[in-house]
C-alpha positions as CSV (number, residue, x, y, z in Angstrom):
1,X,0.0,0.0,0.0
2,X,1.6,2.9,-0.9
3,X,1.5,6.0,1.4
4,X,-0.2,9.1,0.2
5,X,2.2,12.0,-0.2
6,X,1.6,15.4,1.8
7,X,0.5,18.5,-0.4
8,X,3.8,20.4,-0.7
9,X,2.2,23.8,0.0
10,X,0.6,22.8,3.5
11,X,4.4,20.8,4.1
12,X,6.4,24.6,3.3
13,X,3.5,26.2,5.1
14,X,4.2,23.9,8.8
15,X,8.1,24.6,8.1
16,X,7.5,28.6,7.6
17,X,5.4,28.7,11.0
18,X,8.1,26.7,12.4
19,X,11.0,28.6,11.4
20,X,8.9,31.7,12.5
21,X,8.3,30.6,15.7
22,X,11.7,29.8,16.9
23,X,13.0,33.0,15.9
24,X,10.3,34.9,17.7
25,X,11.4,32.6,20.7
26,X,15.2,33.1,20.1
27,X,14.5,36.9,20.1
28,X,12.5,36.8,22.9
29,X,14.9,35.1,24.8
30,X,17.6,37.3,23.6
31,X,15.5,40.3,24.8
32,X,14.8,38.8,28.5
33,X,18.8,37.9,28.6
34,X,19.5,41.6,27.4
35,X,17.3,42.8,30.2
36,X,18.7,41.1,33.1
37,X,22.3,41.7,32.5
38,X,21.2,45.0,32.3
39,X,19.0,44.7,35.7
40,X,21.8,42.8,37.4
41,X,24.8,45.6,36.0
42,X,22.5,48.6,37.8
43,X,21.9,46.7,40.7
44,X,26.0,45.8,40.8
45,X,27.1,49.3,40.5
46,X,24.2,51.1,43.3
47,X,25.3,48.1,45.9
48,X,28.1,46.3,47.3
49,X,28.1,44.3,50.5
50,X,30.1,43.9,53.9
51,X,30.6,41.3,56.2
52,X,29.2,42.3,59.6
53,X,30.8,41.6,62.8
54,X,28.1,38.9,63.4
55,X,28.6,37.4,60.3
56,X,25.5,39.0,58.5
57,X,25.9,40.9,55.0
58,X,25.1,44.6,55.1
59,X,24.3,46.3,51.8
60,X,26.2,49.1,51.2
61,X,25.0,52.1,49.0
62,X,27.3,53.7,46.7
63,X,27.9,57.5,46.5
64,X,24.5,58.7,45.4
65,X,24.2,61.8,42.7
66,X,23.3,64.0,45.1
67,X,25.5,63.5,47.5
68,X,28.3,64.6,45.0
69,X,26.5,67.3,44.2
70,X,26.1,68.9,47.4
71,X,29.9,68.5,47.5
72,X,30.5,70.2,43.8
73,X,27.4,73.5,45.1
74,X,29.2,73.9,48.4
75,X,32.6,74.4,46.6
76,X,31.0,76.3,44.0
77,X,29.4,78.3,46.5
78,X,32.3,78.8,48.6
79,X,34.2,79.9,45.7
80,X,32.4,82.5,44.5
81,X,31.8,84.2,47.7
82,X,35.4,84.2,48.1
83,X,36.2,85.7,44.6
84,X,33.1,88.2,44.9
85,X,34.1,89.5,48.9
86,X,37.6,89.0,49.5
87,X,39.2,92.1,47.5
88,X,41.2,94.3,47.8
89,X,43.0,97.5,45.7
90,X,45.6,94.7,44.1
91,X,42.7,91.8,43.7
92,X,39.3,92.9,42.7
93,X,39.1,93.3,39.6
94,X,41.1,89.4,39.1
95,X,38.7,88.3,41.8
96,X,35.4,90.2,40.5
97,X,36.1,88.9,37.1
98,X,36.3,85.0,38.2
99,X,33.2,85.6,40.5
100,X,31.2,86.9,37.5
101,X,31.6,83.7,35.5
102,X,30.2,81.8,38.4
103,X,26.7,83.2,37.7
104,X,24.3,84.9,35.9
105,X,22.9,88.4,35.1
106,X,21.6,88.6,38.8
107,X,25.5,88.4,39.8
108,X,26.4,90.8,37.0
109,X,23.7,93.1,37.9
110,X,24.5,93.6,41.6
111,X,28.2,93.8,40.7
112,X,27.4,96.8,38.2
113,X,25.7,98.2,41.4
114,X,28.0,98.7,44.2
115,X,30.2,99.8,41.2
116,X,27.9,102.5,40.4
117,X,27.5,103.4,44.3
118,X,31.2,104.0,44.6
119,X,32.5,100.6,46.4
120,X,35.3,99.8,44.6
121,X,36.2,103.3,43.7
122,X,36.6,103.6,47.9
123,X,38.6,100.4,48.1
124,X,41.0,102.0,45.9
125,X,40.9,105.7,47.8
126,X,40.9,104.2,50.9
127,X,43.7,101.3,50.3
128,X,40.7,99.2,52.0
129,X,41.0,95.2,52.5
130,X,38.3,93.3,52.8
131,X,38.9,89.7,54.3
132,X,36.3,86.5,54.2
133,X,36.6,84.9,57.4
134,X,33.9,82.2,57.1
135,X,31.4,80.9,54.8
136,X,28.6,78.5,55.5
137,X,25.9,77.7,53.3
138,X,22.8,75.6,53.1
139,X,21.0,73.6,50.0
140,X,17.6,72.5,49.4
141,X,18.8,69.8,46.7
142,X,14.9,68.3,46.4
143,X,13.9,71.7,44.4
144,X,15.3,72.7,41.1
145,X,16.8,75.0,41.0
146,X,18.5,74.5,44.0
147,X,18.1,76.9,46.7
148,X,20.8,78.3,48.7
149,X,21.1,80.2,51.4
150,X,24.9,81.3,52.3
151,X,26.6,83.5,55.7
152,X,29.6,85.2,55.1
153,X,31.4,86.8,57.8
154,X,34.3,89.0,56.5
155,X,36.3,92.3,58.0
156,X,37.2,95.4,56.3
157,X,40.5,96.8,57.4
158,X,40.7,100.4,57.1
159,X,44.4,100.5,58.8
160,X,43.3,101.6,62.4
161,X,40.1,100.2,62.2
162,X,38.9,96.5,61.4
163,X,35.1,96.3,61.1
164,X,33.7,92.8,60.9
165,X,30.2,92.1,59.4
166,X,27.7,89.5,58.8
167,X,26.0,88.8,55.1
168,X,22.8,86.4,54.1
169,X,22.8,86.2,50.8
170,X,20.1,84.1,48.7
171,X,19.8,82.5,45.3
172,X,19.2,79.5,43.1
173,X,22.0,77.0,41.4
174,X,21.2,75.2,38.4
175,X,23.5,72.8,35.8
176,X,25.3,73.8,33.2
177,X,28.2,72.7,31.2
178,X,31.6,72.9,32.4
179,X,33.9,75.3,31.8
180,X,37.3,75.0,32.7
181,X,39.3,76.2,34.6
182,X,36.4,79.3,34.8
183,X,33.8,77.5,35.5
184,X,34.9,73.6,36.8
185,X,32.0,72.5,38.6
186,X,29.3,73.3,36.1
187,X,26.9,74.8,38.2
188,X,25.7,78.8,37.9
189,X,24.4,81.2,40.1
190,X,20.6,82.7,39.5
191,X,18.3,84.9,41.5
192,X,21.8,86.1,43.6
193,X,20.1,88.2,46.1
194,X,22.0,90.1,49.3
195,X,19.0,89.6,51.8
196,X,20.8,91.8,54.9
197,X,24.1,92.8,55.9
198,X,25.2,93.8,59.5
199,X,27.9,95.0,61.7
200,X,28.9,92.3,64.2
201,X,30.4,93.6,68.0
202,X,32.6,91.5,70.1
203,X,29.9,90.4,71.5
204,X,28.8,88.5,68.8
C-alpha cells in the first residue's frame, strides 16, 4: 500500500510557521537575557556588601548623585563668595572677574551696582581690604533650581580700624556645562540676592 504524499504547500507552510516561531522565541529570549544583564549591571554598580561583625551581610550604597552634588554646590558656593568679597585694591578686579563667571545676570547686575554706588572706587581711595573669614551655606537639593542660602562673615580693614560684618545672601543654582578652569564645577548662580548685611560687635 503505498503512502499518500503530503501536499507540498501545507508541508512549506508547517516549516515557515516553524521557522517563525523559533526565531520569535530566540528573540525573545535574547531580549529577556538583554534585560537582566542590564537589571543585574545597575543593581551591581548602586550596591556592594560587607561582612558584619556577626557574620551578617550589610548592603552598602554607593555614593549617590546628590550627595556629589552637594559637595560640587558647596565648593561652588564657597568659591564664589570668596572671589566676589575677598578684594582688595591689588585683587578685585582678578577676583570680580572670576566671581562673574560663576553666575548669571543677577551676579552681574549687583556687581554693576555697588560699582555705580562708589565701592570699589573707595577700596581704591581708601587702600581698604576686605577679608572672608567664614562661609557656611545651606542647600535644598529636592527643588530645582537648587536653593541656597549662604553667611559670610568678612572684616574690612581700614588700617586703624577692622570692622567685621555678617551677610545672608540668597539665590538659586542650576546645571550647566563645564567650563574649565572658569567654570569647573558646572553649576551657575541665578536669583543672587544680598537679603541683609550687618555689623557684628565683640559680643557676637
Amino acid at each position: 500500500m503505498k503512502t499518500p504524499y503530503k501536499n507540498i504547500y501545507i508541508v512549506l507552510k508547517t516549516n515557515r510557521f516553524i521557522v517563525i516561531a523559533v526565531l520569535a522565541f530566540s528573540f525573545l529570549s535574547s531580549g529577556l537575557a538583554v534585560w537582566s544583564v542590564f537589571s543585574i549591571n545597575n543593581k551591581a554598580l548602586n550596591n556592594a556588601f560587607a561582612i558584619n561583625t556577626d557574620g551578617s551581610v550589610i548592603p552598602l550604597k554607593w555614593v549617590a548623585q546628590k550627595e556629589n552634588l552637594k559637595v560640587e554646590a558647596l565648593a561652588h558656593l564657597e568659591l564664589f563668595h570668596s572671589y566676589f568679597y575677598n578684594i582688595d585694591a591689588s585683587n578685585y578686579e582678578k577676583n570680580l572677574e572670576k566671581a562673574l563667571w560663576l553666575g548669571n545676570s543677577s551676579v552681574d547686575n549687583l556687581y554693576r551696582q555697588k560699582k555705580a554706588d562708589g565701592v570699589y572706587n573707595r577700596l581704591l581711595q581708601y587702600s581698604l581690604v576686605q577679608k572672608v573669614l567664614s562661609i557656611e551655606s545651606q542647600l535644598d537639593l529636592q527643588s530645582n533650581p537648587y536653593e541656597f542660602q549662604t553667611k559670610t562673615i568678612f572684616e574690612i580693614n581700614r588700617g586703624t580700624v577692622v570692622d567685621k560684618y555678617e551677610l545672608i545672601s540668597t539665590g538659586n543654582l542650576i546645571v550647566v556645562d563645564r567650563n574649565f578652569p572658569k567654570n569647573t564645577h558646572g553649576l551657575l548662580i541665578t536669583d543672587y540676592f544680598e537679603k541683609s548685611l550687618k555689623k557684628l560687635t565683640n559680643e557676637n
